[in-house]
N, CA, C and O atoms as a Tripos MOL2 file, in Angstrom:
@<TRIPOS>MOLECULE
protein
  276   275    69     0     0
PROTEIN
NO_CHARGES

@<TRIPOS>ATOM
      1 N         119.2590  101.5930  112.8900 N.3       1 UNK1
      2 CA        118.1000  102.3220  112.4260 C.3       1 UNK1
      3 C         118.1680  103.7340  112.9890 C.2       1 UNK1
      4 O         118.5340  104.0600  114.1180 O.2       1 UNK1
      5 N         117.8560  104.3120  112.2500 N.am      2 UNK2
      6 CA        118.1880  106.2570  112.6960 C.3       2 UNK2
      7 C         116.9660  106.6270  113.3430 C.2       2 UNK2
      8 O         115.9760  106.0350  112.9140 O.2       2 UNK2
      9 N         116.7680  107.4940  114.3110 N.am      3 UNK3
     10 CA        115.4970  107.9870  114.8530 C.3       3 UNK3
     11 C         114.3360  108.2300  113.9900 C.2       3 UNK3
     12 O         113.2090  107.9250  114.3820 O.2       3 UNK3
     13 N         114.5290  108.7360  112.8910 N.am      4 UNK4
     14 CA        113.2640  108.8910  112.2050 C.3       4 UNK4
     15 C         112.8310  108.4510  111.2150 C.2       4 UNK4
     16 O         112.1870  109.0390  110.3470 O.2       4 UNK4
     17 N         113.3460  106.7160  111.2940 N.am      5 UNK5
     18 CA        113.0250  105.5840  110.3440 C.3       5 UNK5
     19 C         112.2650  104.5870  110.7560 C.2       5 UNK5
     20 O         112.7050  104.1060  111.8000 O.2       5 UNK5
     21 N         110.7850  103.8000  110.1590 N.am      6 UNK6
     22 CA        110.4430  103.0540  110.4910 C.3       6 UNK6
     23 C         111.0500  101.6500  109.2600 C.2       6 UNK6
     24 O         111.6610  101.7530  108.1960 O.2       6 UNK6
     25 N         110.5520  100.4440  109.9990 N.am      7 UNK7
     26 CA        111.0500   99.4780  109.1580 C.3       7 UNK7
     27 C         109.7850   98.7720  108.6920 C.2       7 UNK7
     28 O         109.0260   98.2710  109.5200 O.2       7 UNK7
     29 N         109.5780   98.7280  107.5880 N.am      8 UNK8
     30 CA        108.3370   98.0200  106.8170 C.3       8 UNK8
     31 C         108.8480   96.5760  106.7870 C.2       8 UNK8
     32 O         109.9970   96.1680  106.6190 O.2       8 UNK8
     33 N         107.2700   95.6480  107.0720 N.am      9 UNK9
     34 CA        107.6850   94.3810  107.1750 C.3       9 UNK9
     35 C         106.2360   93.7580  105.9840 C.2       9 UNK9
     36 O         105.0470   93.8340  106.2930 O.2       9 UNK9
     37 N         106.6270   93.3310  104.9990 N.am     10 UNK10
     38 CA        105.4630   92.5800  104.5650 C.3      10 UNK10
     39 C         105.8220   90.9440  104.1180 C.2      10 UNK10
     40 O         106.9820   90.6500  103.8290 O.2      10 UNK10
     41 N         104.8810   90.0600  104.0920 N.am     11 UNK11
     42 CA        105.0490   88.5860  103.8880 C.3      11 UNK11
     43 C         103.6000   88.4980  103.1190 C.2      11 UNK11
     44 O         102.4480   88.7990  103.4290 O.2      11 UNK11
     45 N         104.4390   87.7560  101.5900 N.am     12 UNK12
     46 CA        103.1180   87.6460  100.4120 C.3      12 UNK12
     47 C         102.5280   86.1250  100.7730 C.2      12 UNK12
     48 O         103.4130   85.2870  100.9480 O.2      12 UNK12
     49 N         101.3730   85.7300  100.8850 N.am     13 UNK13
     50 CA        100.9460   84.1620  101.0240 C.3      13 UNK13
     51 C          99.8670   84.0880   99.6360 C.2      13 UNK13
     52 O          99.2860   84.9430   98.9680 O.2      13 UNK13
     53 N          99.9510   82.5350   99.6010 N.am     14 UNK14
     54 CA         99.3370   82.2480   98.6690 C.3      14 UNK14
     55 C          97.6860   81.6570   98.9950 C.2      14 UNK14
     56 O          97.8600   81.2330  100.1370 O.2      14 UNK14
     57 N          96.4440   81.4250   98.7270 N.am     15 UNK15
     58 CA         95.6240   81.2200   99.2840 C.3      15 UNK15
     59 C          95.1250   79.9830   99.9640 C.2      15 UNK15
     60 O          94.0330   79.4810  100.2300 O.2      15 UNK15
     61 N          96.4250   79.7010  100.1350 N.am     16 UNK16
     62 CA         96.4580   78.2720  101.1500 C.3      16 UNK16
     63 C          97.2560   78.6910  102.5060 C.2      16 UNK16
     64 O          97.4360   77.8910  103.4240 O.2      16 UNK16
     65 N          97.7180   80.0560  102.5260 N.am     17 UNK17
     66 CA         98.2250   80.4230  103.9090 C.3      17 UNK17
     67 C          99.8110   80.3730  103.4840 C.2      17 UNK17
     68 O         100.5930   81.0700  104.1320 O.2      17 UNK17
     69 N         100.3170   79.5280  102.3660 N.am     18 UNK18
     70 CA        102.0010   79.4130  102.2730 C.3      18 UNK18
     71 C         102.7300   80.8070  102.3340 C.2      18 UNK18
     72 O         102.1870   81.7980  101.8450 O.2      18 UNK18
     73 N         103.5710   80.8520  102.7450 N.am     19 UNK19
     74 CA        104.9230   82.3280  102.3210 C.3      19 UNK19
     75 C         105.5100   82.1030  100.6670 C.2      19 UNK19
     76 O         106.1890   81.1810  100.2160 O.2      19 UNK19
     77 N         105.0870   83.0420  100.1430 N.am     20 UNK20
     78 CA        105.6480   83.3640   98.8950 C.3      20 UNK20
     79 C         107.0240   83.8920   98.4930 C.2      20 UNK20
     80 O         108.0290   83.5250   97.8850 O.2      20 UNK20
     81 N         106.3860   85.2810   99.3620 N.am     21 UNK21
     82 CA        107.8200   85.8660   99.6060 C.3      21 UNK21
     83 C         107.1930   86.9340  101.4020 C.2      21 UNK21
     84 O         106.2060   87.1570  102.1040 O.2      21 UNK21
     85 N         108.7460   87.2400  101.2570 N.am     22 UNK22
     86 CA        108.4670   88.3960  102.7760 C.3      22 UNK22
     87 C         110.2450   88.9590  102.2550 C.2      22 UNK22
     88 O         111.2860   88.5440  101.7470 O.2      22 UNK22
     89 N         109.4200   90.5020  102.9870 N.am     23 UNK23
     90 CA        110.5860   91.4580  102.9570 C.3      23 UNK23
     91 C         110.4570   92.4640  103.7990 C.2      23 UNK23
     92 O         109.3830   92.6850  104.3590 O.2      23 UNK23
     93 N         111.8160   93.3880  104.0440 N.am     24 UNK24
     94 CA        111.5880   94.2080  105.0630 C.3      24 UNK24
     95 C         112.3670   95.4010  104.4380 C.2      24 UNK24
     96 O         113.3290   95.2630  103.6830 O.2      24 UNK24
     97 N         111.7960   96.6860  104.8720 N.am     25 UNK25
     98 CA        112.7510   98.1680  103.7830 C.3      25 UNK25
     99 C         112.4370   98.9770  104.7480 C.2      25 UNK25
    100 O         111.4480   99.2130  105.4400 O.2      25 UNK25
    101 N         113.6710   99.4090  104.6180 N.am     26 UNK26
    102 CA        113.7970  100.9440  106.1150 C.3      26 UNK26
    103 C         112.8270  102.1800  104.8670 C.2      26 UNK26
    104 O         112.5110  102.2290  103.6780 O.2      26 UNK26
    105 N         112.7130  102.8820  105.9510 N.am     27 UNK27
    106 CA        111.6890  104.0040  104.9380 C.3      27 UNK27
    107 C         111.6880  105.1230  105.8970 C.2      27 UNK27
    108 O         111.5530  104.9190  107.1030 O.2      27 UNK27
    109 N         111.8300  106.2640  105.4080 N.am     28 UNK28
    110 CA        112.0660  107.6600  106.4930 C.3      28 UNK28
    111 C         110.7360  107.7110  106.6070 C.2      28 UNK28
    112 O         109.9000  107.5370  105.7190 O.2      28 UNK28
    113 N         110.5090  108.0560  108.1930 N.am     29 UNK29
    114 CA        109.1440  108.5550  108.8860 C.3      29 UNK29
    115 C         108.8030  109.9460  109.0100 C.2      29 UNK29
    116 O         109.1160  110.6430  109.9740 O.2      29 UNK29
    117 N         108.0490  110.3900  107.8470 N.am     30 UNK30
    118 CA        107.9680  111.6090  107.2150 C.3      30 UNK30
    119 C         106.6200  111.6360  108.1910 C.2      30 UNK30
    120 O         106.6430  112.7730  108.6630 O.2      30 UNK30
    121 N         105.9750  111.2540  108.4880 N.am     31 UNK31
    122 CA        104.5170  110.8300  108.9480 C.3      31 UNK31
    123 C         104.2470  110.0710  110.0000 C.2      31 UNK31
    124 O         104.3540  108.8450  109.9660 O.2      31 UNK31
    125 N         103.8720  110.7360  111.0340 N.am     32 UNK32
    126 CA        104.3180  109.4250  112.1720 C.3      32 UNK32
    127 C         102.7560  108.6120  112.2790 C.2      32 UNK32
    128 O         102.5340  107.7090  113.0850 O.2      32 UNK32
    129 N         101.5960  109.2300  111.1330 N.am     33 UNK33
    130 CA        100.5520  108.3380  111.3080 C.3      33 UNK33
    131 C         100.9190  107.0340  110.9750 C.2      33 UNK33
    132 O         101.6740  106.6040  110.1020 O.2      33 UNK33
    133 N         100.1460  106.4030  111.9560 N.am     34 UNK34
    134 CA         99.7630  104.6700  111.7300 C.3      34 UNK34
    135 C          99.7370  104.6590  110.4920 C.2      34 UNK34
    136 O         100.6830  104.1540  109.8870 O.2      34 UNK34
    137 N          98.6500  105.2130  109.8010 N.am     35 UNK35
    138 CA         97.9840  104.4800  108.8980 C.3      35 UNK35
    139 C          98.8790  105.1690  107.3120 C.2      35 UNK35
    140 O          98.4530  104.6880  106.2620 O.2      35 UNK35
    141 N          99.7200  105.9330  107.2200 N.am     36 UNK36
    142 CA        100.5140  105.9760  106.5390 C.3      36 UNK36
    143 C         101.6380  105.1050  106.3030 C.2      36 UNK36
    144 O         102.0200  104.7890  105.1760 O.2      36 UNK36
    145 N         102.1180  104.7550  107.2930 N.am     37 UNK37
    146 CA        103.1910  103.7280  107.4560 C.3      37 UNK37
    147 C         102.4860  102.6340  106.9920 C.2      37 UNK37
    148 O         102.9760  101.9120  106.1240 O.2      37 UNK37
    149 N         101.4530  102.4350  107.4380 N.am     38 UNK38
    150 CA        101.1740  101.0280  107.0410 C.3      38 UNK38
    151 C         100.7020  101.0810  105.1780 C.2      38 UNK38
    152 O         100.8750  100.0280  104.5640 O.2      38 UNK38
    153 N         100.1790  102.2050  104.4580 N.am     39 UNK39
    154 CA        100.2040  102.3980  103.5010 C.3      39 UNK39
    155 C         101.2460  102.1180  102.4930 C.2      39 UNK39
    156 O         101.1630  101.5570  101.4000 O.2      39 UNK39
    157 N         102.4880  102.7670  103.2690 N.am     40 UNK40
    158 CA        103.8640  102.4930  102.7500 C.3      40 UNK40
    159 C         103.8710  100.8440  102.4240 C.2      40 UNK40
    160 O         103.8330  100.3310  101.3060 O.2      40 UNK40
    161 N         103.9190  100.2860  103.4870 N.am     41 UNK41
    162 CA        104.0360   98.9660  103.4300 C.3      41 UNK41
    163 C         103.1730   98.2800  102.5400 C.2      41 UNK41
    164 O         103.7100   97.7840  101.5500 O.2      41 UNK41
    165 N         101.9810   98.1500  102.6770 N.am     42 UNK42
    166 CA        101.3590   97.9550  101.8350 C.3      42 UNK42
    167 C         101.4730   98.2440  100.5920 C.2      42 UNK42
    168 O         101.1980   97.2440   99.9290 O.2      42 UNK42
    169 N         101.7730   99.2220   99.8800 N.am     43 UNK43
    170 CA        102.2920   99.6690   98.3860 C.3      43 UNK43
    171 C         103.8960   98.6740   98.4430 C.2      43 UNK43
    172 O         104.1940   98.0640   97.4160 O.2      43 UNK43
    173 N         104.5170   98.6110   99.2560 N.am     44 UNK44
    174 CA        105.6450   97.6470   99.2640 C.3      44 UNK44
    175 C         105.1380   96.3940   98.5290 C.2      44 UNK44
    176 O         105.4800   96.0320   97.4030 O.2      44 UNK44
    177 N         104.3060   95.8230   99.3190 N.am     45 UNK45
    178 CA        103.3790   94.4230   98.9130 C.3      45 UNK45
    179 C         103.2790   94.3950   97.5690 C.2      45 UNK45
    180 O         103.7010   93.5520   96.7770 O.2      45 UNK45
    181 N         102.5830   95.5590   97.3520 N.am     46 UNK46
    182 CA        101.6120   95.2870   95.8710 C.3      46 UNK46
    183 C         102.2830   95.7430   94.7350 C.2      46 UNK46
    184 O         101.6740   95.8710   93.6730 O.2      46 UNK46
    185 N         103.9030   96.0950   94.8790 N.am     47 UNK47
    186 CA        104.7570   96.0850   93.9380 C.3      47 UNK47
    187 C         106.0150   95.0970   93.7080 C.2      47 UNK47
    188 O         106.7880   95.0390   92.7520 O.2      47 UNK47
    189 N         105.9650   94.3360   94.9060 N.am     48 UNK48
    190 CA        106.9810   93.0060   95.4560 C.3      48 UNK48
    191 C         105.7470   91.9440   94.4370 C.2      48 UNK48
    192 O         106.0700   90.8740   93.9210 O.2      48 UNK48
    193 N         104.7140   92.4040   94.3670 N.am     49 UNK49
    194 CA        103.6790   90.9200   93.8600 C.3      49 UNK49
    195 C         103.7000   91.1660   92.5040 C.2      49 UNK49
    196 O         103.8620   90.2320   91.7180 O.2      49 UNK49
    197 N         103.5730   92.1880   92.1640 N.am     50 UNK50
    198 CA        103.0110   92.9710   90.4210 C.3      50 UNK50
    199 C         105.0070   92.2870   90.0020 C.2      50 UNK50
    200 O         105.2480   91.5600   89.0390 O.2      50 UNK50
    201 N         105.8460   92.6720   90.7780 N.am     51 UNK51
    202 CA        107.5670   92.3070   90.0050 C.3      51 UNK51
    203 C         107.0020   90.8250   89.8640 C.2      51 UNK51
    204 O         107.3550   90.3970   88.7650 O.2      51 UNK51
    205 N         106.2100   89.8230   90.6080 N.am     52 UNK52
    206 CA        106.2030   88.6810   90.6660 C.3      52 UNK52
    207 C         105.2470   88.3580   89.3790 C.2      52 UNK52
    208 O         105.2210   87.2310   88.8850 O.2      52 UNK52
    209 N         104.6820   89.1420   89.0180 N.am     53 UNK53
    210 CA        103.7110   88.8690   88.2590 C.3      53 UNK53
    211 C         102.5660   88.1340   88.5460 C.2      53 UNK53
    212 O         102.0160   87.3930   87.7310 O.2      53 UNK53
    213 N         102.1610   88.3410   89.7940 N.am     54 UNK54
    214 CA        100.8460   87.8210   90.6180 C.3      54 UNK54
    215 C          99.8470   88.2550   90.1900 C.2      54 UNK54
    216 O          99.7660   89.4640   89.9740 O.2      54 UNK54
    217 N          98.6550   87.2980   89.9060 N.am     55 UNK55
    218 CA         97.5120   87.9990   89.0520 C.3      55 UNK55
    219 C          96.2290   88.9080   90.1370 C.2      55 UNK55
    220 O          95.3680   89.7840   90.2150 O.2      55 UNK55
    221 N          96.8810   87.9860   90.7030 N.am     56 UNK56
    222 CA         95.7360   88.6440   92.0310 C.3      56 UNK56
    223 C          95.7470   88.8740   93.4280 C.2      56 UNK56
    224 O          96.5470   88.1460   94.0170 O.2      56 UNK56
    225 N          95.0330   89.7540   94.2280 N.am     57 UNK57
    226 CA         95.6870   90.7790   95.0510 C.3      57 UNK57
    227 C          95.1900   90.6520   96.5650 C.2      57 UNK57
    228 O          93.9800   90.5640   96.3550 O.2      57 UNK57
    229 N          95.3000   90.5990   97.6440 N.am     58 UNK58
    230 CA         95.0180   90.7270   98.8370 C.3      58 UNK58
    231 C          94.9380   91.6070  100.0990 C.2      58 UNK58
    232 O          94.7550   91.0980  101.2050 O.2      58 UNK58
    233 N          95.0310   92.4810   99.9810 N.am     59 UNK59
    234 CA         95.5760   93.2850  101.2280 C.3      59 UNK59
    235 C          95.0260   93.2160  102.7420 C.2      59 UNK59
    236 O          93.9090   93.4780  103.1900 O.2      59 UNK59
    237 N          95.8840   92.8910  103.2000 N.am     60 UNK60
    238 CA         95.4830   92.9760  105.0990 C.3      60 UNK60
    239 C          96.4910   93.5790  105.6650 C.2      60 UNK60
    240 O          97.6080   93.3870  105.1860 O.2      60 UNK60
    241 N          96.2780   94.7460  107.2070 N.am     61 UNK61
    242 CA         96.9810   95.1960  107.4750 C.3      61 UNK61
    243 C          96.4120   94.8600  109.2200 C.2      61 UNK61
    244 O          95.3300   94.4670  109.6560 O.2      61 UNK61
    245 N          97.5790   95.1940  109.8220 N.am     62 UNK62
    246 CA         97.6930   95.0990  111.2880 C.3      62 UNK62
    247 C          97.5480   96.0140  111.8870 C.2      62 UNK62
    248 O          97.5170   95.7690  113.0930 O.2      62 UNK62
    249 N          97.3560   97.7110  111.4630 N.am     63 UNK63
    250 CA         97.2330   98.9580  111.8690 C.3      63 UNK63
    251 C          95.8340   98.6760  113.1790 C.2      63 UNK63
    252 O          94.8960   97.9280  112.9000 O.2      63 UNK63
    253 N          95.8850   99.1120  114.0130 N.am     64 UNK64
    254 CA         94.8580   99.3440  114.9860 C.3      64 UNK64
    255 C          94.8570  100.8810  115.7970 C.2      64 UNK64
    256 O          95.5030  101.2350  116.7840 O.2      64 UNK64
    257 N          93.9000  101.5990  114.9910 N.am     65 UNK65
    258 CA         93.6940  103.1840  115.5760 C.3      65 UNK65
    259 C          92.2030  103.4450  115.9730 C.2      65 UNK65
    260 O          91.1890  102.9610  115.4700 O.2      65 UNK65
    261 N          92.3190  104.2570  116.9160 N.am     66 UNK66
    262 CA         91.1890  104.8330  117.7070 C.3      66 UNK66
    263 C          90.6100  105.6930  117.1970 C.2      66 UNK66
    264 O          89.3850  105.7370  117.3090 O.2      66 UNK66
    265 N          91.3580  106.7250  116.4190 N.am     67 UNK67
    266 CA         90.6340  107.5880  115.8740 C.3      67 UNK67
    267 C          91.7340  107.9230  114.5080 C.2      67 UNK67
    268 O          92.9360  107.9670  114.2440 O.2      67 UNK67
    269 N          90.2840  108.1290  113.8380 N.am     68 UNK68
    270 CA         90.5170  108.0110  112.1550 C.3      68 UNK68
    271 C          90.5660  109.3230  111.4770 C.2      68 UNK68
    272 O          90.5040  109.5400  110.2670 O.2      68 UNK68
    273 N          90.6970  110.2360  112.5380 N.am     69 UNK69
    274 CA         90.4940  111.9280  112.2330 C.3      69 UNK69
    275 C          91.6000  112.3760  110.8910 C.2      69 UNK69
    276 O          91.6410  113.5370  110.4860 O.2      69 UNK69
@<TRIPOS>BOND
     1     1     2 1
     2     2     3 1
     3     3     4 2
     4     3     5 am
     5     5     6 1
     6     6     7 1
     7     7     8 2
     8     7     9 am
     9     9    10 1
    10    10    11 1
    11    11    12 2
    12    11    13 am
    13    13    14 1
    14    14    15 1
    15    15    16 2
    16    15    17 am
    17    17    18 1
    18    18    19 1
    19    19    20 2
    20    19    21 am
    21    21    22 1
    22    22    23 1
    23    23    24 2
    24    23    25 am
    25    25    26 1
    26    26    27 1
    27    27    28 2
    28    27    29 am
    29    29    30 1
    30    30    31 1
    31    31    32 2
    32    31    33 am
    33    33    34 1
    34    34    35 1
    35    35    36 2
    36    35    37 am
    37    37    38 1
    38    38    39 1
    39    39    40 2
    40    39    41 am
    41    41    42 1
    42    42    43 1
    43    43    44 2
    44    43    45 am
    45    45    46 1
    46    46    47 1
    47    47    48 2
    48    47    49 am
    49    49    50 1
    50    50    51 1
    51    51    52 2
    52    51    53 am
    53    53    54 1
    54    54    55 1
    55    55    56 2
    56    55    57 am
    57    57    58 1
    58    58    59 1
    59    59    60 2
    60    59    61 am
    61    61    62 1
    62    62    63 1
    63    63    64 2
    64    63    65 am
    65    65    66 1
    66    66    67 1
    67    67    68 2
    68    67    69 am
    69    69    70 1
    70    70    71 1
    71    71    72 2
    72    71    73 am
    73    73    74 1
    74    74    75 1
    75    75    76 2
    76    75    77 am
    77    77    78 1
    78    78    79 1
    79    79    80 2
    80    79    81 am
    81    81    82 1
    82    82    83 1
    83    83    84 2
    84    83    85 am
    85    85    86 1
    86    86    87 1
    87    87    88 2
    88    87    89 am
    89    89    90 1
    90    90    91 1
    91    91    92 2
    92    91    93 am
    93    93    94 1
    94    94    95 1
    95    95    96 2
    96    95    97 am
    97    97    98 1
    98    98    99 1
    99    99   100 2
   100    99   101 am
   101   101   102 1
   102   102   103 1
   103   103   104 2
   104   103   105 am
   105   105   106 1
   106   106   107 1
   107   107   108 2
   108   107   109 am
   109   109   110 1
   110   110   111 1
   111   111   112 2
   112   111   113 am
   113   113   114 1
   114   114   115 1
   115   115   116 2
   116   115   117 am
   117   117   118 1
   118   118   119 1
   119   119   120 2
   120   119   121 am
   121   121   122 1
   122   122   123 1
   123   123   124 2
   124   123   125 am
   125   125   126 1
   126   126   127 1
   127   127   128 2
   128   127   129 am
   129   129   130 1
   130   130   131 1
   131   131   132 2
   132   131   133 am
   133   133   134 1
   134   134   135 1
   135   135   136 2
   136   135   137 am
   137   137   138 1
   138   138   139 1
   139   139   140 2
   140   139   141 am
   141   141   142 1
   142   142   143 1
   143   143   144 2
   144   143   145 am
   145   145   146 1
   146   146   147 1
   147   147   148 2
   148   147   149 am
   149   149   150 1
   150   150   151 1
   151   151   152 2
   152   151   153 am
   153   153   154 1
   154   154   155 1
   155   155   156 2
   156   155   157 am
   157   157   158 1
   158   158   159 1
   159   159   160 2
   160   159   161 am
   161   161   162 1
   162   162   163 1
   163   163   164 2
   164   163   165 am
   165   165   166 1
   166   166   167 1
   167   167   168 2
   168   167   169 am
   169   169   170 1
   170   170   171 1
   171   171   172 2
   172   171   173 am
   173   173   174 1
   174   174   175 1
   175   175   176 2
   176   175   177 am
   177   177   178 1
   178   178   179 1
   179   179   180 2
   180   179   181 am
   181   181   182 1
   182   182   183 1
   183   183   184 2
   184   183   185 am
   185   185   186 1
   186   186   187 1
   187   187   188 2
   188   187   189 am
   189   189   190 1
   190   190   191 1
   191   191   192 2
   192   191   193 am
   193   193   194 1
   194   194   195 1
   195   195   196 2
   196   195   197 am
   197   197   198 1
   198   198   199 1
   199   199   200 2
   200   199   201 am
   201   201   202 1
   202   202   203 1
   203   203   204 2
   204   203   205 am
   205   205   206 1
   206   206   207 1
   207   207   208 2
   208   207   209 am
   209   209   210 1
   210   210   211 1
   211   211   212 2
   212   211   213 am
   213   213   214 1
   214   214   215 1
   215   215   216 2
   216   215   217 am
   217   217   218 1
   218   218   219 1
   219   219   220 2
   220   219   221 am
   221   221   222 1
   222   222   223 1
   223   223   224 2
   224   223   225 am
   225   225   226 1
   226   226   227 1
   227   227   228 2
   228   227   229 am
   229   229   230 1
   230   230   231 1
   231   231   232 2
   232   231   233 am
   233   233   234 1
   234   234   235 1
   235   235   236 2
   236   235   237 am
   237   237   238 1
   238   238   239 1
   239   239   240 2
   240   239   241 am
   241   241   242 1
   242   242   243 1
   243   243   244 2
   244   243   245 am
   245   245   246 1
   246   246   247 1
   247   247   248 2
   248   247   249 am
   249   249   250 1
   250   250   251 1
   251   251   252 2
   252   251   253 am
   253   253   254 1
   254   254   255 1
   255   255   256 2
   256   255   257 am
   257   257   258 1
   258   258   259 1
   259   259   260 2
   260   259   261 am
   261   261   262 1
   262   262   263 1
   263   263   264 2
   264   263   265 am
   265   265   266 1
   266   266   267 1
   267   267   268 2
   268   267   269 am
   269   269   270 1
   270   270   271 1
   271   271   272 2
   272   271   273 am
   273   273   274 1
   274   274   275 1
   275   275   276 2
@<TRIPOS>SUBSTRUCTURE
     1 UNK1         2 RESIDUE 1 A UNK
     2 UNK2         6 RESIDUE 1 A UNK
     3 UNK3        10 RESIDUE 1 A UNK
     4 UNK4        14 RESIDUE 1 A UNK
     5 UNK5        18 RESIDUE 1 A UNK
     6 UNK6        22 RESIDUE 1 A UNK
     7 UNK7        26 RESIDUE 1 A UNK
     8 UNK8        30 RESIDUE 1 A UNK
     9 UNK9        34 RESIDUE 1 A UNK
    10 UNK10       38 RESIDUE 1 A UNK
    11 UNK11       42 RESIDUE 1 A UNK
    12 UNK12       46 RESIDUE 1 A UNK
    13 UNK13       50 RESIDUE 1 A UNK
    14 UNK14       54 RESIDUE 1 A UNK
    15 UNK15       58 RESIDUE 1 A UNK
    16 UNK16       62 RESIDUE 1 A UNK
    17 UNK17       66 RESIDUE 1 A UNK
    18 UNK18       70 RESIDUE 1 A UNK
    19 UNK19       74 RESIDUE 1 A UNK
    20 UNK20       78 RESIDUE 1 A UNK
    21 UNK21       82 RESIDUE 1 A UNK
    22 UNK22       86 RESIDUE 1 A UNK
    23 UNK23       90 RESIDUE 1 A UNK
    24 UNK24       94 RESIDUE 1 A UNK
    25 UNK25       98 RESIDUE 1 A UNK
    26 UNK26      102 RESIDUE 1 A UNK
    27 UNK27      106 RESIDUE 1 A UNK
    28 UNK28      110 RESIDUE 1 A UNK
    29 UNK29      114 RESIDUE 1 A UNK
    30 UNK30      118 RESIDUE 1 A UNK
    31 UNK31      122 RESIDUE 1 A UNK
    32 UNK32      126 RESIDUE 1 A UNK
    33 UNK33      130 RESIDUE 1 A UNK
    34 UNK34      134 RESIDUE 1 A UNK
    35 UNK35      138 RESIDUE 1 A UNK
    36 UNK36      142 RESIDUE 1 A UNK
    37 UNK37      146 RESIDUE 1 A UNK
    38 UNK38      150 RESIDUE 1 A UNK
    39 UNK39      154 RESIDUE 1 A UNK
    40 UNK40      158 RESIDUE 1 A UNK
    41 UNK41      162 RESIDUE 1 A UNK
    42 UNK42      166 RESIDUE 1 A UNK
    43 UNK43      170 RESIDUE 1 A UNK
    44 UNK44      174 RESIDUE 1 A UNK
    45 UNK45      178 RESIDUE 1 A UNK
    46 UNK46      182 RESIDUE 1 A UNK
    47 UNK47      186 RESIDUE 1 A UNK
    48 UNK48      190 RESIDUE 1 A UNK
    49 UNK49      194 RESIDUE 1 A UNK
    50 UNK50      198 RESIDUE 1 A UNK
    51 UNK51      202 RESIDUE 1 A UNK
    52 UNK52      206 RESIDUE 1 A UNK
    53 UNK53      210 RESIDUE 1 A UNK
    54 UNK54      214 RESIDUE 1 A UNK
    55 UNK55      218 RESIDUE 1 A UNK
    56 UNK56      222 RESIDUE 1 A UNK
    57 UNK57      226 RESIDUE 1 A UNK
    58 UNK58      230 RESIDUE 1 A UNK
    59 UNK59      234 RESIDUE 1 A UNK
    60 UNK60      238 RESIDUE 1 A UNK
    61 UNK61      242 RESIDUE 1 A UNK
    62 UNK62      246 RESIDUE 1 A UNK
    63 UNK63      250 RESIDUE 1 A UNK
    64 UNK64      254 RESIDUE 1 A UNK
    65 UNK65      258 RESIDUE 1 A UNK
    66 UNK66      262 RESIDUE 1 A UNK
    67 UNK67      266 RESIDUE 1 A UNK
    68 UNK68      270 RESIDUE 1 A UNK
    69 UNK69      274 RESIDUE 1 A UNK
């Protein structure tokens, strides 16, 4: 991994808690906010589900920031 790459990690479940799918994609860290990265990832999700043809959508993220400035 190169210094100014983070690695996106997302895992799709179904509403019983199962793994659907999970994947992981290097992505240049243009942005060292939290909450961008985790955006990234998240848009990862919700185009890994839409290829799946999933009708419906979830999002949760793990980001934890202090300030939202």
């Amino acid at each position: 991994m190169e210094k100014h790459e983070v690695i996106l990690a997302v895992i799709g479940r179904d509403h019983e808690g199962s793994v659907l799918f999970a994947l992981t994609r290097k992505s240049p860290l243009a942005n060292a906010n939290p909450l961008v990265v985790e955006a990234k990832a998240a848009l990862s999700g919700l185009r890994e589900a839409h290829s799946r043809k999933f009708s419906y959508y979830l999002l949760e993220g793990d980001t934890v920031t202090s300030n939202l400035d």
